[in-house]
C-alpha positions as CSV (number, residue, x, y, z in Angstrom):
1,X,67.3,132.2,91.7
2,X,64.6,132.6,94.8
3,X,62.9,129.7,96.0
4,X,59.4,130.0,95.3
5,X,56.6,128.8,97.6
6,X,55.0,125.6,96.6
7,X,52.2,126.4,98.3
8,X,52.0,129.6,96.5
9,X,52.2,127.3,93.6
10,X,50.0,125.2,94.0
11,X,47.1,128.0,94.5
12,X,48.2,129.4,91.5
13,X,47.5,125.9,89.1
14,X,44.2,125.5,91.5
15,X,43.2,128.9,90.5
16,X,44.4,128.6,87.0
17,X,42.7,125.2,86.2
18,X,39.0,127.0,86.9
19,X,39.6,130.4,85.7
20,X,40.6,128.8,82.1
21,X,38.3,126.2,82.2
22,X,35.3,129.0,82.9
23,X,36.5,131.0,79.6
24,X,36.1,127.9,77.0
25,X,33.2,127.3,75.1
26,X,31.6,123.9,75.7
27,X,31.5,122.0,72.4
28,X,33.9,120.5,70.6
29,X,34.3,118.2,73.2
30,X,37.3,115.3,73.6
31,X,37.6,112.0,75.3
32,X,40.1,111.5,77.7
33,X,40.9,108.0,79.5
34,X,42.2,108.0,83.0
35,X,43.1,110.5,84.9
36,X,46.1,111.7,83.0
37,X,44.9,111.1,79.4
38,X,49.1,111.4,78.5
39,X,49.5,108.0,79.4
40,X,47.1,106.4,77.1
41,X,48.8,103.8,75.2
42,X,48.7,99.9,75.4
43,X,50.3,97.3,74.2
44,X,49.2,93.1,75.0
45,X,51.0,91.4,77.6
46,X,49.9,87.9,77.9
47,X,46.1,88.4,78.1
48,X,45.6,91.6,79.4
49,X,46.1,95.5,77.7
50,X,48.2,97.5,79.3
51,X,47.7,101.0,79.9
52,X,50.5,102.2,81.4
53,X,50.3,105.2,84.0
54,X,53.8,105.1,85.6
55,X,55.8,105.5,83.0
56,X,54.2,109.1,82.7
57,X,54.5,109.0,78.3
58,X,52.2,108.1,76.1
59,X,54.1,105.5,74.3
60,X,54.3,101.3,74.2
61,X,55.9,100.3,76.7
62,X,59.9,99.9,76.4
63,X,62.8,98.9,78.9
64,X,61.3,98.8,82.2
65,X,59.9,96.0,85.2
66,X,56.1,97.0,85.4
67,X,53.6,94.7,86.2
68,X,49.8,95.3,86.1
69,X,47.2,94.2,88.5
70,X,44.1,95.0,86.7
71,X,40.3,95.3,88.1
72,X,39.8,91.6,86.9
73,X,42.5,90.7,88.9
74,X,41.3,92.4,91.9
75,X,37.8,90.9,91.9
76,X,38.9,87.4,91.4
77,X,41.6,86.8,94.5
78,X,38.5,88.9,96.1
79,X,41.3,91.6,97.6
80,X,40.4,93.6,100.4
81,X,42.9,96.1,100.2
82,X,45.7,97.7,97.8
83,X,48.2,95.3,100.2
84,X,46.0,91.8,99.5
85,X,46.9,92.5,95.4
86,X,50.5,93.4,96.1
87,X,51.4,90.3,97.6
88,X,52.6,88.0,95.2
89,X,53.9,90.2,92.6
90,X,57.5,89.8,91.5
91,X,60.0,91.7,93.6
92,X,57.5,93.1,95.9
93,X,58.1,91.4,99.8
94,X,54.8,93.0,102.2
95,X,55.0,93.3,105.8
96,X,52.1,94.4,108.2
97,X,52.5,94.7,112.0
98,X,49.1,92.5,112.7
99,X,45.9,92.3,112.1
100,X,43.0,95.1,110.2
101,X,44.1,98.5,110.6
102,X,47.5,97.6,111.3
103,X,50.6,99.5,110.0
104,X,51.2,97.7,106.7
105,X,54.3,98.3,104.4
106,X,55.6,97.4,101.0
107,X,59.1,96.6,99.5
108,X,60.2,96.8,96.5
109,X,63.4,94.5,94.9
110,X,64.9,94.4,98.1
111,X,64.9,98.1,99.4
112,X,65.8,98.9,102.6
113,X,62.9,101.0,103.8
114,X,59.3,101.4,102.9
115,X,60.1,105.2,102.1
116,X,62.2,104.4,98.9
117,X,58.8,103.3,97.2
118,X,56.9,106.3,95.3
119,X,53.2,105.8,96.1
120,X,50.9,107.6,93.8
121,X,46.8,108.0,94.0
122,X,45.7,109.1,90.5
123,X,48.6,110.7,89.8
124,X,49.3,112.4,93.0
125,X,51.8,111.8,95.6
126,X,50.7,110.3,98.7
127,X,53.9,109.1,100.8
128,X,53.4,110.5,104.6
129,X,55.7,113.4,105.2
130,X,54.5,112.4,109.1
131,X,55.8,108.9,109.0
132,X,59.5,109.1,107.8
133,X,58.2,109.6,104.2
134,X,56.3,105.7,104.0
135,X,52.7,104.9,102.9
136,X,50.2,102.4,104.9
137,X,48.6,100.5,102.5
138,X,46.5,99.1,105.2
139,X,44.3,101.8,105.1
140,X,43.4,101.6,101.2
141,X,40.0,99.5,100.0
142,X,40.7,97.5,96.9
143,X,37.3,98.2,96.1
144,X,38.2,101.9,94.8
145,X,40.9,100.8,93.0
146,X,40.7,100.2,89.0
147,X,44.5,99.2,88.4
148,X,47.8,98.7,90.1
149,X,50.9,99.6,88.4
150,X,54.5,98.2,89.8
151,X,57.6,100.0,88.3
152,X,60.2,98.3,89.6
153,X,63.5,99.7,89.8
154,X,64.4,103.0,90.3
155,X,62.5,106.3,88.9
156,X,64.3,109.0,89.9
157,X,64.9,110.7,86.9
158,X,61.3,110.8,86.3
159,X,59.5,110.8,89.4
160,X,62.2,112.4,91.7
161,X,62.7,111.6,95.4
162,X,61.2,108.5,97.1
163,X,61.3,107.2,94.3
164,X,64.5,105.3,94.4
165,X,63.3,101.7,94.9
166,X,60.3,102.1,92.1
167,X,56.4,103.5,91.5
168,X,53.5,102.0,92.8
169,X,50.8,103.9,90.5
170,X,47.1,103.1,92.1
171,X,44.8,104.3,89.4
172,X,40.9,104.4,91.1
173,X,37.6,103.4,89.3
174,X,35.7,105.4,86.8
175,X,32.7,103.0,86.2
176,X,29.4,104.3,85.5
177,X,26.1,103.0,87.1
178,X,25.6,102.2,91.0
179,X,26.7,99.1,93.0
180,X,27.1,98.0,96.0
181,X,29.1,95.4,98.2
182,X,28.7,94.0,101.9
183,X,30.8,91.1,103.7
184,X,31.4,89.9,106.7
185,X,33.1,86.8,108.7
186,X,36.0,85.7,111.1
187,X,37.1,88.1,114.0
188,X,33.8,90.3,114.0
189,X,34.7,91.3,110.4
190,X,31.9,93.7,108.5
191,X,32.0,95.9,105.9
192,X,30.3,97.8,103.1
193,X,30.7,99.7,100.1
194,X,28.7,101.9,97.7
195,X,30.1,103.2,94.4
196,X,29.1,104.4,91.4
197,X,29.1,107.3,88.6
198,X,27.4,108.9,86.0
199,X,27.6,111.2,83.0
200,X,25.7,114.1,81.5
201,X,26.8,115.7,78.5
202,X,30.3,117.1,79.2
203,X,30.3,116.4,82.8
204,X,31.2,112.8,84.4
205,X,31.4,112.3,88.1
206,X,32.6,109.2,89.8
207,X,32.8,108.4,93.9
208,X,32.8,105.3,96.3
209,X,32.6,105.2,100.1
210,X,33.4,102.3,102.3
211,X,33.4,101.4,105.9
212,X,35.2,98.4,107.5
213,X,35.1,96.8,111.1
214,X,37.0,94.4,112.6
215,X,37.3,92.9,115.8
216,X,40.5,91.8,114.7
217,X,42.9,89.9,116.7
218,X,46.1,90.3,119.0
219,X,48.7,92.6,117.0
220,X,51.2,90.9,119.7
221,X,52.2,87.4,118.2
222,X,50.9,85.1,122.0
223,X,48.5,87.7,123.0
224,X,45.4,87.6,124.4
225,X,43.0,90.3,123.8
226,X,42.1,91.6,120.4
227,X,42.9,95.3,118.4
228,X,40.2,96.1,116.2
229,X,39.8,98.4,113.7
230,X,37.9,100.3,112.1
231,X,38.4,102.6,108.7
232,X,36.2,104.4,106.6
233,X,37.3,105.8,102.8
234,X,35.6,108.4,100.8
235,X,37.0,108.8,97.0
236,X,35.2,111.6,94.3
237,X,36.1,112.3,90.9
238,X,34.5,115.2,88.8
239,X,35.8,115.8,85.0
240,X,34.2,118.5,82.6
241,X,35.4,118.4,79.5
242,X,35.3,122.2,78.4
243,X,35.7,121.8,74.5
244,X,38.3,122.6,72.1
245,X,40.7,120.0,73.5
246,X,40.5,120.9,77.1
247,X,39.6,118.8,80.7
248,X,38.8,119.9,84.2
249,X,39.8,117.4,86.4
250,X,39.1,117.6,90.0
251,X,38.9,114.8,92.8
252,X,38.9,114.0,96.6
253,X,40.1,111.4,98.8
254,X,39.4,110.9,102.1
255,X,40.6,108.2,104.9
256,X,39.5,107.8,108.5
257,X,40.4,105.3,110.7
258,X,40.6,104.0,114.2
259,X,43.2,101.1,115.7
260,X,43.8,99.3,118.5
261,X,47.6,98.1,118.7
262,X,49.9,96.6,120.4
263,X,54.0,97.5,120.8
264,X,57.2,96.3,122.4
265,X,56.2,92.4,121.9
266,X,53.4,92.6,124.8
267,X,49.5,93.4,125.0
268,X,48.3,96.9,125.6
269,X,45.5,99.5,125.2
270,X,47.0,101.8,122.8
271,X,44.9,103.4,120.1
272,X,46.0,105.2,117.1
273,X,43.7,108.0,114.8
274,X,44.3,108.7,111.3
275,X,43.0,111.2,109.2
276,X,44.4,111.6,105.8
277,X,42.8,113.9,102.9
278,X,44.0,114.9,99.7
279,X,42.8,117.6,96.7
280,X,43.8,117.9,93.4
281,X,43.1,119.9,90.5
282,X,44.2,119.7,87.1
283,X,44.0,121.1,83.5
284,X,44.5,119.2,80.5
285,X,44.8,120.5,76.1
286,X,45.6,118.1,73.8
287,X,45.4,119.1,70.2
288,X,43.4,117.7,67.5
289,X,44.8,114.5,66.5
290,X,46.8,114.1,69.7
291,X,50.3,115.7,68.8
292,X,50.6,118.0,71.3
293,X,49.6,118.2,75.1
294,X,49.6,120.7,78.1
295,X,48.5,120.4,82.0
296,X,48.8,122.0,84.8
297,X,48.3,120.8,88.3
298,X,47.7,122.0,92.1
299,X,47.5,119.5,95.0
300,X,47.2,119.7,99.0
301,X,47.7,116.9,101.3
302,X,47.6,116.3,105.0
303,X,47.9,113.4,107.1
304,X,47.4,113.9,111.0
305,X,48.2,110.9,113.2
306,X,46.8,110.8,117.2
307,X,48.4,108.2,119.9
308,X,45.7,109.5,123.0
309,X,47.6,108.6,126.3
310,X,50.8,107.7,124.5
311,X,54.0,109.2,125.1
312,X,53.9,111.2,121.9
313,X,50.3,112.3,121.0
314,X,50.5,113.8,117.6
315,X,52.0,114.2,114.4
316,X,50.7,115.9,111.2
317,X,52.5,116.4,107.5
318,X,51.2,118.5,104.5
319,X,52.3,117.8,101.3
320,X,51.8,120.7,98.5
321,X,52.8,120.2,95.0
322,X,52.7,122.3,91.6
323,X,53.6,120.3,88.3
324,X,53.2,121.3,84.8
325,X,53.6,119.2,81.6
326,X,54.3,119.8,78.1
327,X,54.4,116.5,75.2
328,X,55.2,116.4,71.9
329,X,54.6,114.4,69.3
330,X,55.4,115.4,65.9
331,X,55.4,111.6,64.7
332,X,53.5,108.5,65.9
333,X,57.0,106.8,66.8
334,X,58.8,110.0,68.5
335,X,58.0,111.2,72.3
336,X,59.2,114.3,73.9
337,X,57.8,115.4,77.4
338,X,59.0,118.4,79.0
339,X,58.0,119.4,83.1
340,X,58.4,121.3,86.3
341,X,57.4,120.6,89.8
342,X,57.7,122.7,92.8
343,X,56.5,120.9,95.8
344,X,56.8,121.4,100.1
345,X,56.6,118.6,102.3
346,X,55.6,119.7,106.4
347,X,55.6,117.8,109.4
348,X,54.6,119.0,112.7
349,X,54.5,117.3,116.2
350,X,52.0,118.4,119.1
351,X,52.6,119.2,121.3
352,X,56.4,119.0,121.3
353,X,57.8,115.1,121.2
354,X,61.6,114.9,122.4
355,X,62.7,118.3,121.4
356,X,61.2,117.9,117.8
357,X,58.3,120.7,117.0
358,X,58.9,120.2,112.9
359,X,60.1,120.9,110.0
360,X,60.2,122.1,106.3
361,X,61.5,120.5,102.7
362,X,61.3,122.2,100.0
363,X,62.2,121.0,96.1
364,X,61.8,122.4,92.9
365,X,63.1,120.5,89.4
366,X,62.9,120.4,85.5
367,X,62.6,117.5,83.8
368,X,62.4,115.9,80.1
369,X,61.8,112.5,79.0
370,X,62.4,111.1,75.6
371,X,61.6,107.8,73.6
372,X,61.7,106.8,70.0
373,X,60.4,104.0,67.8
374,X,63.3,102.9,65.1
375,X,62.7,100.0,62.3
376,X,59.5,98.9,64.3
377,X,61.2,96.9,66.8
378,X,64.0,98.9,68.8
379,X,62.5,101.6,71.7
380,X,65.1,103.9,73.0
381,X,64.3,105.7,76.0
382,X,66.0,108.4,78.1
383,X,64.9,111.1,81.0
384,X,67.0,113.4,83.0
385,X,65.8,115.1,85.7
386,X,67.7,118.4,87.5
387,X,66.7,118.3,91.3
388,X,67.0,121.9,93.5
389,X,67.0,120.5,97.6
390,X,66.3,123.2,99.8
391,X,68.5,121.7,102.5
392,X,70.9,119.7,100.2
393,X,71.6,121.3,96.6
394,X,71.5,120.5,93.3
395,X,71.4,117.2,91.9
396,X,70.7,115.7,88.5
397,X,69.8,111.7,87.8
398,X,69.5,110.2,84.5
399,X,68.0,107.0,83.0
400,X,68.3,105.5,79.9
401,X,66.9,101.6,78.2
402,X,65.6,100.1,75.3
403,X,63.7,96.8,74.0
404,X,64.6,95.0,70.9
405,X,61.9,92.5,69.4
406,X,63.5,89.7,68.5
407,X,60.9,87.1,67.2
408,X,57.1,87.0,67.1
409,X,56.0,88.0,70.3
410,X,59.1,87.9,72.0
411,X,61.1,91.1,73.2
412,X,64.7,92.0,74.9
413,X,65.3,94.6,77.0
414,X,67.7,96.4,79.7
415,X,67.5,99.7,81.6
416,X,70.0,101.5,83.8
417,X,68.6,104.1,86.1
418,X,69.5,106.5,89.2
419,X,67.5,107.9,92.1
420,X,67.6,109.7,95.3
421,X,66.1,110.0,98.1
422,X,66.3,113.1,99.9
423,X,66.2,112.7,103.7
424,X,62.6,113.3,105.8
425,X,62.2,116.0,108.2
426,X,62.1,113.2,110.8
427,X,65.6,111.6,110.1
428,X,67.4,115.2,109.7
429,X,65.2,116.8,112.9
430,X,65.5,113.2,115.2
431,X,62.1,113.3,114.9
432,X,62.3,113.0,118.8
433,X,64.0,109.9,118.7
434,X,67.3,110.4,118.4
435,X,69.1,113.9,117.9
436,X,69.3,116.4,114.7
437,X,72.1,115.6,111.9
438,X,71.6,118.8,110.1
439,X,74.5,117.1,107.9
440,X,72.8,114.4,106.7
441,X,72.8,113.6,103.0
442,X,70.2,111.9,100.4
443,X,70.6,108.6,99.6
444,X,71.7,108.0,95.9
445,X,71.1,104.7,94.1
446,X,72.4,103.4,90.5
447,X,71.0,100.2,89.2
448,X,70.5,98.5,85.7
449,X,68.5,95.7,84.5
450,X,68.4,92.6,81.6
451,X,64.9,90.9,80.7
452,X,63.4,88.7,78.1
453,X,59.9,88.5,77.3
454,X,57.4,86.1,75.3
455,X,54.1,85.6,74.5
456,X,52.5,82.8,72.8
457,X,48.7,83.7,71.6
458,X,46.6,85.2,73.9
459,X,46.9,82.5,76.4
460,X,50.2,82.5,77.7
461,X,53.3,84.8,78.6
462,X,56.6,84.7,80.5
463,X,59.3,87.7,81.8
464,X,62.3,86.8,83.2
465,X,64.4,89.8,84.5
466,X,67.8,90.3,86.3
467,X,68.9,93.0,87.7
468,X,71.2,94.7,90.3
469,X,70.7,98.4,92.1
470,X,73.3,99.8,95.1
471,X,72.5,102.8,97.5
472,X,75.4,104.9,98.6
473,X,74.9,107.1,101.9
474,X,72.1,105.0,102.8
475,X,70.7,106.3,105.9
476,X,70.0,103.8,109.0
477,X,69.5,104.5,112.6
478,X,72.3,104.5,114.6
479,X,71.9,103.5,118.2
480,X,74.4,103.2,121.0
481,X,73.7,100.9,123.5
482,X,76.4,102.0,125.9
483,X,75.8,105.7,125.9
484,X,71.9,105.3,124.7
485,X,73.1,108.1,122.1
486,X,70.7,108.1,118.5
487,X,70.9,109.5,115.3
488,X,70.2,109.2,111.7
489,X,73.0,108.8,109.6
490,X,74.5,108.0,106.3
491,X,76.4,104.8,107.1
492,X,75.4,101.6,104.9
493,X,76.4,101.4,101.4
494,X,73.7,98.4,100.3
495,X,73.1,96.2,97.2
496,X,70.1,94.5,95.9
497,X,70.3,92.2,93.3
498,X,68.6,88.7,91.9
499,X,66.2,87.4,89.4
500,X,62.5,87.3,88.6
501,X,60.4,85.4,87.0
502,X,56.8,85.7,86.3
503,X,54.4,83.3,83.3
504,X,50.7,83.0,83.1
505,X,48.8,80.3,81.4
506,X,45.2,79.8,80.3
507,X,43.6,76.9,78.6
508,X,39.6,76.7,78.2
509,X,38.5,77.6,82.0
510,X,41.7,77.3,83.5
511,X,43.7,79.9,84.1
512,X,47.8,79.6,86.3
513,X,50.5,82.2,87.2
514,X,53.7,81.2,88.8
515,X,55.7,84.0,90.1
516,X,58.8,83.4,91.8
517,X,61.7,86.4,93.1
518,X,65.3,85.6,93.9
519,X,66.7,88.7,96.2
520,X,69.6,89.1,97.7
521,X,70.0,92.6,99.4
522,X,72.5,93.4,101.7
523,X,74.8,95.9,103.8
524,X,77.8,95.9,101.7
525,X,80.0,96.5,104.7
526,X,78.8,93.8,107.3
527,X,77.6,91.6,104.3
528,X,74.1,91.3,106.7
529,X,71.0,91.1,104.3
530,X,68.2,93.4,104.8
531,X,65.5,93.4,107.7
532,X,62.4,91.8,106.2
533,X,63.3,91.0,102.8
534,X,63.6,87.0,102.0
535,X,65.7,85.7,99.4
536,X,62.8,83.6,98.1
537,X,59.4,84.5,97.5
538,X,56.8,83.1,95.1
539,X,53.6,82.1,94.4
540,X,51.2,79.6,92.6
541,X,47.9,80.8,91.6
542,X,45.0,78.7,89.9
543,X,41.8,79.6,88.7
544,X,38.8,77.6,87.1
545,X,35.6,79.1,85.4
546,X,34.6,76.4,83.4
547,X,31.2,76.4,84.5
548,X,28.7,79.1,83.7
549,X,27.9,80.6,87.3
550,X,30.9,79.4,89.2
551,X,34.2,80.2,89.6
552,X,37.0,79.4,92.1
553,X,40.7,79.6,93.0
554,X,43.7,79.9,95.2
555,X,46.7,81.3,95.7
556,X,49.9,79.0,97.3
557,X,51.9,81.8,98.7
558,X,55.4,80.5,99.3
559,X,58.3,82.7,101.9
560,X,61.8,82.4,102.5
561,X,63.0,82.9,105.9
562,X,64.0,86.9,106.5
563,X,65.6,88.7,108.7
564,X,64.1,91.6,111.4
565,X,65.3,94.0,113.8
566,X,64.2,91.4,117.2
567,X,65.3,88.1,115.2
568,X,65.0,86.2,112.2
569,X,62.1,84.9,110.8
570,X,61.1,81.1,110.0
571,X,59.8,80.5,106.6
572,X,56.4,79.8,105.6
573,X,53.7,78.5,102.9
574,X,50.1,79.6,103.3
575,X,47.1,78.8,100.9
576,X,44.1,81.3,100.5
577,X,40.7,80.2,98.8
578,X,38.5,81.7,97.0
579,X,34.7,81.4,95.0
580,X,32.2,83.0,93.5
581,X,28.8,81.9,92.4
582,X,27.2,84.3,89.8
583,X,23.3,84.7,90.4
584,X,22.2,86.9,87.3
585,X,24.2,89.6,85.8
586,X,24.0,92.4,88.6
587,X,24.1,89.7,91.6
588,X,27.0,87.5,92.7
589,X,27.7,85.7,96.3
590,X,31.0,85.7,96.9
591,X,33.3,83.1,99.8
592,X,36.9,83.4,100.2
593,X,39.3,81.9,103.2
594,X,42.2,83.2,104.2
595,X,45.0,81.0,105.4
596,X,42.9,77.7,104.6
597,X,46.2,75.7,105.7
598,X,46.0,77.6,109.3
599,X,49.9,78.1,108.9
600,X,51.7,79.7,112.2
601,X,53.7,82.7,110.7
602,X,54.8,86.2,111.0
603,X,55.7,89.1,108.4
604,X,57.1,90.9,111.1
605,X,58.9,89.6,114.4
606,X,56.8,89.7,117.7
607,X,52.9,90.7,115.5
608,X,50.2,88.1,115.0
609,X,49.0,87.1,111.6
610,X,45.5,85.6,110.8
611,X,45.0,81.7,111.4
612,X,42.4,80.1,109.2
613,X,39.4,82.2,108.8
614,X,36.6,83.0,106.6
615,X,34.4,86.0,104.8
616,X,31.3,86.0,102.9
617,X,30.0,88.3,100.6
618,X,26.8,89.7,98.6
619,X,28.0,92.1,95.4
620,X,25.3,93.7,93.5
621,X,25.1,96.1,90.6
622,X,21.9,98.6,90.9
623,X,22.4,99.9,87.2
């Protein structure tokens, strides 16, 4: 069978999406939620409605670790970006190399890189082909974001590569009317926002903007001068809903930002650029009454990275990916989804870094994904996904789970899932870092997991979950000190295992969350555990709005030691604070302080982390 072009592709779904959409008449028009209205069901956990986005079905939810972080949660910790919600959550260990701006990465259950966590924007894709395949989450404004969805554990057979570790699903805001945010505070901190949308007749656009400045502070942990920041994020949604069961989506996201950093444990001058933008199109049917749903959908992607006066200058990936869906569902308590995606990942360097110009991937797969209601209280669920590697063959994963309720509100469940991760164009070319393996092979993970869930009312829940995943051909950099001799190679066979353990509380005005992760993950050969990952990690988290136009909080974050690449890490306990005073219905002044306990620490060996410092805020709502 040829390889087709996903670029090709991709134009073909663009193309396809507004051709159709131009040929239907517009009446008979449908309500969709979200961005992909296939994911549309719910189901209560603890106080909050679920909508789940990750798990790509329209279905309750069934075997597997997701956690929500809703726009509720977001306003009240007061979050600045997609990383300040993230930390916290069970079996998710952050790590950022400084201050603002700052390379910033996420971890999920223990994995041993940043580039075995699926990262999706509304649905698309949005791992850096440029930067061994990993996401900076430093760069995204939690002001765009509606929800955060954490599927922990692996999602191969439904997601495909990168997705070994688990799905981070970032689902943005769709919020009519216009408001606006400003804030500023420690380091020479400012920054504003403006978002807002509107609907008329069978048209609804949404869109937010932001810029953000900081001063910052020295990225080098005993430095003396500061690296600033500063980013600026544009986001735009546009959905026309044609009639007869069909929606155009189409949206836009676009990041710029500028950073002062520092490297090799000492102050310097160096600067980074980003640019990263992103289209997508998509077509969506459902039928009358739900039963039956098609889409279609084109996306482009390109991140270009510039180091001025550094000894590599720049590097640029382009991600291009084609994906069609078909569901089923000839009963309320039966789910079939069938799919394809095509999709070609580039990476380019510029001029010339180390012998390493670029390079190509290219993947094409079928997929299908089942679940099933039996008795009203037992969900099975299965998916099996057939994987086509340019560079490295055929490969098929599988996954497969249910959840039993047991009692009222109380539900068991277990999972057992495989992923991959095919390797980056970096790690296979060098990347001008080390030398080409043009035998290296993906890395392949199996893993299962055993929870219990209850909930008690509306005003308290608890999930406890254990579970264990290993990674064969796991790829590492090998480095010779003797004969100064790199490469990327399969060497490591690792294991991640451990509990977590998550319960919220609320009573009248006060509302607590305990979280608390157990990780041990480790080389299974030299029995080492991995850089940056603590075995304990947890938080305490307390909120009062017992009055009528006050609320406050804080969050007691509490880290194991870890440890790095230079050296291991100490432990540490810091305490944020947060208020908010409510001045009519469209105005509210908001105050929160990061690290009120002023605690010395480091995420990462060698880069600062903030000492005590504070921000204040105006948020107001136009219309």
């Amino acid at each position: 069978m040829s390889f087709f072009s996903p670029r090709t592709l991709a134009s073909v779904s663009l193309a396809f999406c507004l051709v159709a959409a131009g040929h239907v008449p517009a009446h008979a028009l449908v309500q969709e939620t979200g961005t992909d209205d296939s994911i549309s069901a719910t189901e209560s956990s603890g106080d909050e409605a679920l909508t789940v986005t990750a798990l790509r079905l329209a279905a309750p939810l069934g075997a597997a670790s997701l956690t929500q972080i809703t726009r509720a949660d977001i306003e009240r910790i007061q979050a600045v970006t997609a990383l300040d919600s993230l930390r916290g959550v069970p079996g998710v260990t952050v790590s950022g190399n400084g201050g603002p701006g700052q390379t910033s990465a996420v971890f999920l259950r223990g994995a041993a890189g940043s580039n075995q966590t699926l990262v999706l924007i509304d649905g698309a894709p949005v791992n850096d082909p440029s930067a061994f395949g990993g996401f900076n989450f430093a760069f995204l404004d939690a002001s765009a974001v509606e929800r955060i969805e954490i599927l922990r554990g692996a999602g191969g057979a439904i997601w495909g590569s990168e997705a070994i570790g688990g799905v981070i699903s970032i689902v943005t805001r769709r919020e009519e009317g216009l408001r606006a945010a400003v804030e500023a505070g420690s380091f020479g901190t400012a920054q504003g926002e403006l978002s807002g949308g509107f609907s008329a007749g069978p048209l609804r656009v949404w869109g937010s903007g932001g810029i953000r400045r900081s001063g910052g502070f020295s990225a080098f942990n005993g430095g003396s001068e500061r690296d600033g920041a500063r980013i600026g994020n544009f986001l735009g949604r546009l959905q026309w809903e044609a009639g007869a069961g069909l929606v155009l989506d189409l949206g836009a996201r676009s990041t710029q930002g500028f950073t002062e950093f520092d490297a090799f444990e000492a102050d310097s001058d160096q600067i980074s650029r980003t640019s990263q933008n992103l289209f997508d199109a998509a077509l969506r049917w459902r039928s009358e009454g739900g039963a039956f749903r098609l889409s279609t959908q084109g996306l482009y992607a390109r991140t270009r990275r510039e180091f001025p006066g550094g000894f590599f200058e720049q590097f640029s990936g382009e991600r291009v990916l084609g994906r069609f869906e078909a569901e089923a569902r000839p009963a309320e308590e039966f789910t079939l989804l069938l799919g394809a995606d095509i999709e070609g990942l580039t990476t380019r360097a510029a001029p010339e870094f180390g012998g390493f110009s670029g390079g190509v991937r290219k993947s094409r797969a079928l997929f299908a994904l089942y679940r099933g209601v039996f008795f009203d209280r037992l969900t099975l669920e299965g998916a099996i996904r057939h994987e086509n590697e340019q560079s490295f063959g055929a490969r098929v994963t599988g996954e497969g789970g249910g959840r039993l309720s047991l009692w009222a509100g109380a539900a068991l469940r277990g999972n057992w899932a495989e992923g991959f991760r095919a390797p980056s164009v970096d790690e296979i070319t060098g990347g001008g870092f080390a030398r080409p393996n043009p035998a290296l092979a993906p890395e392949q993970s199996a893993g299962w997991e055993i929870g219990l869930a209850q909930t008690i009312g509306t005003g308290w829940h608890f999930d406890a979950v254990w579970f264990r995943r290993d990674v064969r051909d796991q790829i590492v950099f090998d480095f010779d000190p003797v004969t100064f001799d790199a490469v990327y190679a399969n060497l490591a066979r690792n294991r991640a295992e451990g509990v977590e353990v998550a319960g919220t509380s609320q009573w009248r005005g006060l509302r607590a969350g305990l979280s608390y992760s157990f990780t041990r993950a480790f080389d299974r050969d030299s029995g080492q555990q991995n850089f940056r990952i603590p075995r304990h990690q947890g938080v305490i988290d307390l909120d009062f709005t017992g009055f009528q136009r006050l609320s406050f909080g804080g969050r007691l974050f509490l880290n194991g030691s870890e440890r790095d690449f230079a050296r291991e890490i100490g432990g540490f306990v810091r305490l944020d604070l947060h208020a908010a005073f409510q001045f009519s219905e469209r105005v509210e002044l908001t105050l929160r302080v990061e690290n009120a306990s002023d605690s010395d620490y480091e995420d990462v060996a060698g880069f600062g982390t903030p000492g005590l410092s504070g921000f204040l805020g105006l948020k107001v709502r136009v219309f």
